[in-house]
N, C-alpha and C positions, 0 to 999 in steps of 0.2 A: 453731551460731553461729561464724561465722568469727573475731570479736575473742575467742572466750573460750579461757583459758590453756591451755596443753598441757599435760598431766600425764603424768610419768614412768610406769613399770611400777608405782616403789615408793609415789610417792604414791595412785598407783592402789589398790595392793594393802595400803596404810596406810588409805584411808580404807572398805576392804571387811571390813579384820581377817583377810588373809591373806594370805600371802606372796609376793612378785617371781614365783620360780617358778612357783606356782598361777597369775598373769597368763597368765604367758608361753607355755603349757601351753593355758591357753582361746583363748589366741591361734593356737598352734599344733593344734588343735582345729578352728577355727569359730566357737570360744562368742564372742567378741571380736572385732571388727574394729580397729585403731590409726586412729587418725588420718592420722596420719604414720608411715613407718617411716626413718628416718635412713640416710644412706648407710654407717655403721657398723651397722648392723640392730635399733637402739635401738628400741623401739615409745616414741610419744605418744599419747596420750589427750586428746581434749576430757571431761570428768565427764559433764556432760549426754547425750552420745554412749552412755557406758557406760551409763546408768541406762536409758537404753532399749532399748538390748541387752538389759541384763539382766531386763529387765522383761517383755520378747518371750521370752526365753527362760521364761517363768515364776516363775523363782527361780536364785537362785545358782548356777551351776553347780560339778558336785564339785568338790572341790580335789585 
């Protein structure tokens, strides 16, 4: 969804129950894709995005 809110690493990894790193990690990985990646190299998140990432992936990937 294009109008729906961009979410940081940390909210990301606030609303998984693990931390900025383990994001950034899956990000750097594959497990992840961002939404947006900032010209600072910040990653955003759409939620909806992630759940189906993570969903395709079958479960959680390690931290």
């Amino acid at each position: 969804m294009p109008d729906e809110e961009l979410l940081t690493s940390g909210e990301v990894a606030r609303r998984l129950g693990v931390t900025p790193r383990a994001v950034g990690r899956w990000v750097a990985r594959g497990l992840l894709t961002p939404a947006v990646t900032t010209p600072g190299g910040r990653y955003r998140f759409r939620w909806s995005e992630v759940e189906t990432q993570l969903r395709e992936q079958g479960e959680r990937p390690e931290v």
